[in-house]
ZADO-1210 file (C-alpha; in nm, 4 decimals, padded with zeros to 6 digits):
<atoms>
<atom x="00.0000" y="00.0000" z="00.0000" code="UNK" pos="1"/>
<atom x="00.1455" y="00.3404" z="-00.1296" code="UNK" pos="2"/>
<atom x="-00.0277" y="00.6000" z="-00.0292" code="UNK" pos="3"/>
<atom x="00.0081" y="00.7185" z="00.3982" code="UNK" pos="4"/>
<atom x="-00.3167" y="00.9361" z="00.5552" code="UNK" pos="5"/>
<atom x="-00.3682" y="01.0442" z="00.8792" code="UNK" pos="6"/>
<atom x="-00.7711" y="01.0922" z="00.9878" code="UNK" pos="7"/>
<atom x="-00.9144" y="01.2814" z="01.2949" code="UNK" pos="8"/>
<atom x="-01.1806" y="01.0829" z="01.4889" code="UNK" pos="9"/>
<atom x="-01.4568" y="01.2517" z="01.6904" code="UNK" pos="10"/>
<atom x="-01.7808" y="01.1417" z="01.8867" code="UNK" pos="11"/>
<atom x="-01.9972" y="01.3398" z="02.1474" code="UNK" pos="12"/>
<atom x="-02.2709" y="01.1512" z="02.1471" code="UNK" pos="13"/>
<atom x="-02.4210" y="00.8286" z="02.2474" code="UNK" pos="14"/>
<atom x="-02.1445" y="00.5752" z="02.3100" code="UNK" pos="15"/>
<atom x="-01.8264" y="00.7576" z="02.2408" code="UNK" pos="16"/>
<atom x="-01.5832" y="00.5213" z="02.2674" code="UNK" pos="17"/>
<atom x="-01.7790" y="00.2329" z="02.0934" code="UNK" pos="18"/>
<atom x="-01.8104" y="00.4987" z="01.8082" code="UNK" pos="19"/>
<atom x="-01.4406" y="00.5450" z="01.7754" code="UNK" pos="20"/>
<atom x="-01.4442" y="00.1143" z="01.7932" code="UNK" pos="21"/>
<atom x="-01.6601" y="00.0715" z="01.5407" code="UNK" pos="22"/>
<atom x="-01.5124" y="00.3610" z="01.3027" code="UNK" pos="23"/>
<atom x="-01.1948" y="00.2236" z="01.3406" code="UNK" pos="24"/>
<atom x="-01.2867" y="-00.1682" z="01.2697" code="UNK" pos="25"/>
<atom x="-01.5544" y="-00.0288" z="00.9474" code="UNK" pos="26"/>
<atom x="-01.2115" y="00.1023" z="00.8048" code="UNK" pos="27"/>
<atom x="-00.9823" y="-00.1475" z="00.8569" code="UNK" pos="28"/>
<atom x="-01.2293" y="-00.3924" z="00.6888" code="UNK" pos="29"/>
<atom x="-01.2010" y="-00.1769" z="00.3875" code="UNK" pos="30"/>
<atom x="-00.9076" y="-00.4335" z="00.1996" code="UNK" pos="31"/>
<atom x="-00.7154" y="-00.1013" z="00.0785" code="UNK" pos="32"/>
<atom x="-00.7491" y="00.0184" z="00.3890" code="UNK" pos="33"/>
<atom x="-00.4692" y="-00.0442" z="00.6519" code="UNK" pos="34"/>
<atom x="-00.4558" y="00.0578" z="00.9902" code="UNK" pos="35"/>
<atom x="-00.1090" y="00.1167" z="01.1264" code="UNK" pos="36"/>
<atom x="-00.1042" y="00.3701" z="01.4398" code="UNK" pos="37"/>
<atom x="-00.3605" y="00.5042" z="01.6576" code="UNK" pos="38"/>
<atom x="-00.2835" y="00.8068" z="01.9463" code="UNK" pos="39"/>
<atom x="-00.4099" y="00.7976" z="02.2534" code="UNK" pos="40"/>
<atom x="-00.7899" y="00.9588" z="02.3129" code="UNK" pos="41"/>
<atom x="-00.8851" y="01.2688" z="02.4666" code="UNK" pos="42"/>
<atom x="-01.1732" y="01.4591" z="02.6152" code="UNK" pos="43"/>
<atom x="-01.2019" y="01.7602" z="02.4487" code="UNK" pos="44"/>
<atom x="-01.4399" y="02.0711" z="02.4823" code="UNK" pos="45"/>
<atom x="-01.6257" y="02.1580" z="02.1659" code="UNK" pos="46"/>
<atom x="-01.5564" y="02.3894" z="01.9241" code="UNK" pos="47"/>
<atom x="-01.7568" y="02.6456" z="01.7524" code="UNK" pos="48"/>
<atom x="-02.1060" y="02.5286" z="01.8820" code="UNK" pos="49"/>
<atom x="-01.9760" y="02.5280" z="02.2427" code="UNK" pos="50"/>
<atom x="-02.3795" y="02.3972" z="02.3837" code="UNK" pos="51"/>
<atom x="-02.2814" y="02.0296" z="02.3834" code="UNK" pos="52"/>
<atom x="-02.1655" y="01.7731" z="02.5186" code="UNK" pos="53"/>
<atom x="-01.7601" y="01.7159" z="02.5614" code="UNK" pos="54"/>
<atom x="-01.6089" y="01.4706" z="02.2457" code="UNK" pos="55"/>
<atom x="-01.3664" y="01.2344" z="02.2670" code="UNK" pos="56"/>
<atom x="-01.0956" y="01.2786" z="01.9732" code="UNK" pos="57"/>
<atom x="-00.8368" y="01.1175" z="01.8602" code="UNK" pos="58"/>
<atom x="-00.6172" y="01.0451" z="01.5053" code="UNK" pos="59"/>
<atom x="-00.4836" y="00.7282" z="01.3184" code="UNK" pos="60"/>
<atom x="-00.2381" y="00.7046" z="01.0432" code="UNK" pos="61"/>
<atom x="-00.3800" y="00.4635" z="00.7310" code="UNK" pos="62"/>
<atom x="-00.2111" y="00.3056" z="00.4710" code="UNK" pos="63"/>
<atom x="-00.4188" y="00.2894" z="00.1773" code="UNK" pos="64"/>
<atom x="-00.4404" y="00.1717" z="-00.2069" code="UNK" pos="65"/>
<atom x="-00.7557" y="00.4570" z="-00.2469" code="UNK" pos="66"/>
<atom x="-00.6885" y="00.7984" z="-00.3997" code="UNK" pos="67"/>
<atom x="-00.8184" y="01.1098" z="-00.1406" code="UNK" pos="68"/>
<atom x="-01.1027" y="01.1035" z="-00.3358" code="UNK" pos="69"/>
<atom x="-01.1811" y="00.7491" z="-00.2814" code="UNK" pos="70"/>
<atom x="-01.1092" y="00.7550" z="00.1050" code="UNK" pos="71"/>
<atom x="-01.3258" y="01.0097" z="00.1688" code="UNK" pos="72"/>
<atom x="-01.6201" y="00.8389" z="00.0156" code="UNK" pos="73"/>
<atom x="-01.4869" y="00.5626" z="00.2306" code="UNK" pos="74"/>
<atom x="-01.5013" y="00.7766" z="00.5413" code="UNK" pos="75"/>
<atom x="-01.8223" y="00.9299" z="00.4476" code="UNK" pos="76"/>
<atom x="-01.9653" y="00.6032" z="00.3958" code="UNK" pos="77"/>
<atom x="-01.8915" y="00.4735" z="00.7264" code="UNK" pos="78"/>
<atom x="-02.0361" y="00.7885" z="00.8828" code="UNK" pos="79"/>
<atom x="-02.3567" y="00.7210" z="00.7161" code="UNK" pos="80"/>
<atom x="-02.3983" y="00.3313" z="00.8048" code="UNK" pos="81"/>
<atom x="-02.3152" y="00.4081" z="01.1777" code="UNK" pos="82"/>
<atom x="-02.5857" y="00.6685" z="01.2001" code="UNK" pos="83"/>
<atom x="-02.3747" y="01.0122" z="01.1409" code="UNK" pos="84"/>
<atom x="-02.6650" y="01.2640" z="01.0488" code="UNK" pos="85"/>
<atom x="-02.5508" y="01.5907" z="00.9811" code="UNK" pos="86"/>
<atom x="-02.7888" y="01.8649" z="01.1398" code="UNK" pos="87"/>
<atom x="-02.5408" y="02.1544" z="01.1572" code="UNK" pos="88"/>
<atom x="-02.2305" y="02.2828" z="01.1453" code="UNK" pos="89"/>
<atom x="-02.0121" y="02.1775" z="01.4318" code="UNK" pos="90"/>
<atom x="-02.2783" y="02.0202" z="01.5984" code="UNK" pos="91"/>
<atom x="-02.3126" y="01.6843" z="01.7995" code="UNK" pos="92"/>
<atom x="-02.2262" y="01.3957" z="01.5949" code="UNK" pos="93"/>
<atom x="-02.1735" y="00.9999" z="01.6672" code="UNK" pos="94"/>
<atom x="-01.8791" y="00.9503" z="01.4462" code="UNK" pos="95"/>
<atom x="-01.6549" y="01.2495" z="01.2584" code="UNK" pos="96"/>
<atom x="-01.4078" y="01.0695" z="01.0301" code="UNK" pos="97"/>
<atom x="-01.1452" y="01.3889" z="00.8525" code="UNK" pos="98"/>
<atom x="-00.8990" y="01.3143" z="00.6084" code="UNK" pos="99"/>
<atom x="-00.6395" y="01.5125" z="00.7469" code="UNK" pos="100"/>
<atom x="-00.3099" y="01.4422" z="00.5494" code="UNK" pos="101"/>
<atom x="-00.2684" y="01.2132" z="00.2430" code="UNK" pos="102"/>
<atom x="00.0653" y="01.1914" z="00.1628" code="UNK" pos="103"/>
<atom x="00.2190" y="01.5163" z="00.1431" code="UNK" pos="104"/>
<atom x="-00.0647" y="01.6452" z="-00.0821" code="UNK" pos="105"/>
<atom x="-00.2541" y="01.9433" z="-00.1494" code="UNK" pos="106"/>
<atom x="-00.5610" y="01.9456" z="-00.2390" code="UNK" pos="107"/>
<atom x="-00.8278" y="02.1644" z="-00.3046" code="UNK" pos="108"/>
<atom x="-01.1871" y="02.0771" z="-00.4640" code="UNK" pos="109"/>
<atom x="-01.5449" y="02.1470" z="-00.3403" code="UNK" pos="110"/>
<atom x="-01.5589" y="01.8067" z="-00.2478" code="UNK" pos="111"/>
<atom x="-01.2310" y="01.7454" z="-00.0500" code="UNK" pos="112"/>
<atom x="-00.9776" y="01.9888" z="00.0694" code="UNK" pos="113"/>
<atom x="-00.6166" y="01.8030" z="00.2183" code="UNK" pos="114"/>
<atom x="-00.4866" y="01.9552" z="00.4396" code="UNK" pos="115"/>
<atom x="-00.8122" y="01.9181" z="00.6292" code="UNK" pos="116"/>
<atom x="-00.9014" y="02.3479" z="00.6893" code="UNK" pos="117"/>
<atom x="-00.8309" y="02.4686" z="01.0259" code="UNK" pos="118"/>
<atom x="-00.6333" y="02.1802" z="01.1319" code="UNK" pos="119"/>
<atom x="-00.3473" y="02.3773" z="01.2169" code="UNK" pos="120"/>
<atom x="-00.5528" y="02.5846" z="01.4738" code="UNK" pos="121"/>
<atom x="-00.7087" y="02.3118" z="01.6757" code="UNK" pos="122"/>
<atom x="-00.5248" y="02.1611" z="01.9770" code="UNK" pos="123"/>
<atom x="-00.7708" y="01.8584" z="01.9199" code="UNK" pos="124"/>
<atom x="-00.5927" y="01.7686" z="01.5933" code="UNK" pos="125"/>
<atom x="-00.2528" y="01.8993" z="01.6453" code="UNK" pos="126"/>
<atom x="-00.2073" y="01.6579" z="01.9780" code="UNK" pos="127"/>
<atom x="-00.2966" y="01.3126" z="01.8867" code="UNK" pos="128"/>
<atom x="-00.1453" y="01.3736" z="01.5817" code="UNK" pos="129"/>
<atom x="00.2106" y="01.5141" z="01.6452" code="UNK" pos="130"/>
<atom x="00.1626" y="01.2234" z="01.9638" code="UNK" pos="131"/>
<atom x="00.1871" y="00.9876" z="01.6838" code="UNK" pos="132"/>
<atom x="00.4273" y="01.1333" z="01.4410" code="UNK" pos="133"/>
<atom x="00.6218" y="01.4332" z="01.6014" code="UNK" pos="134"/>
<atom x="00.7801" y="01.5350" z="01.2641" code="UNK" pos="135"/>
<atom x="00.4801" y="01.5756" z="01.0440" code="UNK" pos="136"/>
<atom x="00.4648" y="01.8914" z="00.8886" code="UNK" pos="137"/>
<atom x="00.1919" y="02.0106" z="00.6331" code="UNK" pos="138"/>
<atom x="00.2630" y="02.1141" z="00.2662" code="UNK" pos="139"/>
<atom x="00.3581" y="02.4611" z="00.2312" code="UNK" pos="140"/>
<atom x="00.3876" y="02.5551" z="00.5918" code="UNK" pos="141"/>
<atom x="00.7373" y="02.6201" z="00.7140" code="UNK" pos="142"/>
<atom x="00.6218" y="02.6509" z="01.0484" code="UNK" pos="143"/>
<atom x="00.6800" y="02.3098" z="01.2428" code="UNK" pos="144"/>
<atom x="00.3408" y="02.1510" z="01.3999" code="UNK" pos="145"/>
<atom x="00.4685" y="02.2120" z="01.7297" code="UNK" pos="146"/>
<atom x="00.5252" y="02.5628" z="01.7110" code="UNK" pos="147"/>
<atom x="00.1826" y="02.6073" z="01.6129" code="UNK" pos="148"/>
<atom x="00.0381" y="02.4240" z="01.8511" code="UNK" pos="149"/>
<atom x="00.2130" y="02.6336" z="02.1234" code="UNK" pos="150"/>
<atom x="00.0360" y="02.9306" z="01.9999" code="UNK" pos="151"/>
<atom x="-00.3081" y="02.7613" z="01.9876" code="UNK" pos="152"/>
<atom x="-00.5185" y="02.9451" z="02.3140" code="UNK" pos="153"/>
<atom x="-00.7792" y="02.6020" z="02.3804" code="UNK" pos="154"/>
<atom x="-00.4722" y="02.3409" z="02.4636" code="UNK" pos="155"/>
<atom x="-00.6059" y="02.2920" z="02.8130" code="UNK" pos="156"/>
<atom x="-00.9449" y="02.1935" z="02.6506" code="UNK" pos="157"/>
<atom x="-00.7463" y="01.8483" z="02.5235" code="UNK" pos="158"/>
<atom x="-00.7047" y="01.6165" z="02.7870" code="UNK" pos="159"/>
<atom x="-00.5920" y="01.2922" z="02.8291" code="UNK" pos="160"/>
<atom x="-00.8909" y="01.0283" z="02.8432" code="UNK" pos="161"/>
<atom x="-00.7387" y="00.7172" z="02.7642" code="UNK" pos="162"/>
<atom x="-00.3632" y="00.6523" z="02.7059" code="UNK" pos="163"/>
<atom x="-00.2578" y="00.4297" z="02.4119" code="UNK" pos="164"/>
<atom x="-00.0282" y="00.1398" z="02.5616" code="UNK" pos="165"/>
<atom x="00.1960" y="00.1029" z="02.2840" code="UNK" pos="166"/>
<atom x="00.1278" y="-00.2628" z="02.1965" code="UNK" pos="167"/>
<atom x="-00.0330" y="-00.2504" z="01.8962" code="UNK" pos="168"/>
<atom x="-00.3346" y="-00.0187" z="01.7171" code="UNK" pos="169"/>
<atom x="-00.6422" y="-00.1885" z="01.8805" code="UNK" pos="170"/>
<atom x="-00.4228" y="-00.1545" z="02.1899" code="UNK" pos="171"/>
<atom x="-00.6741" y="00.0843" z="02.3105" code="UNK" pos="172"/>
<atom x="-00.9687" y="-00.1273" z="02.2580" code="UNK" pos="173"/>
<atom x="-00.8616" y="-00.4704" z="02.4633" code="UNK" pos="174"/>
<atom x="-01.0649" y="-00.5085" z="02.7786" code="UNK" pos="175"/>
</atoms>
């Protein structure tokens, strides 16, 4: 498999964690899908519509045979079969699957835009990913990930909710 992505999971409703569980296994099922790395998960205030409830968030890195265009149908296909219903902007939602990084791409359609928008100015991207891959850095942007996630005001909303053992991906999923 050629092509490395990293996606943002995020669920504030229902069964949080089992929504993260389920996202996870619907993609790995996918035969050019393959998950390889998973951060930890963390509680984390909303954004935008603040009148919710708290999400849990977290990222894993893919290996995949699909173009961007084809693993965001993916992704938006899994949203739909596991209920994802889409009432407004930035509101509660079962299951958010993002496309955050595909490669080292940039891309920029109506349908898809990679880098995912805004990703750079929200601690609950920037920590579970750079907690899985330190070094990333996004097309374009000379500014390392960490730098920018220093300057981001909301890093105490991102907290710690379940730390990743290190064993393997679905580490974080065992009993």
């Amino acid at each position: 498999m050629g092509n490395i992505a990293y996606i943002g999971l995020g669920s504030n409703i229902e069964n949080r964690l089992e929504n993260l569980r389920e996202a996870i296994t619907a993609l790995s099922i996918v035969k050019e899908i393959n998950v390889v790395n998973s951060s930890s998960i963390y509680e984390t205030d909303p954004v935008g519509y603040e009148e919710q409830d708290q999400f849990l968030n977290m990222v894993i890195q893919v290996e995949t045979e699909l173009t961007p265009f084809e693993l965001i149908d993916a992704c938006l296909e899994i949203e739909k079969n596991l209920g994802r219903k889409r009432l407004f902007r930035w509101g509660p939602r079962n299951i958010d699957l993002d496309i955050l990084l595909y490669n080292h791409e940039n891309i920029e359609t109506d349908k898809l835009i990679i880098p995912h928008p805004r990703m750079h100015e929200r601690a609950f991207v920037l920590i579970p990913l750079l907690e899985i891959h330190p070094n990333v850095s996004l097309p374009e942007m000379e500014q390392p990930l960490q730098r920018l996630l220093e300057a981001i005001p909301d890093r105490k909303g991102v907290r710690i909710w379940k730390r990743k053992n290190g064993e393997d991906v679905f580490a974080l999923f065992e009993n």
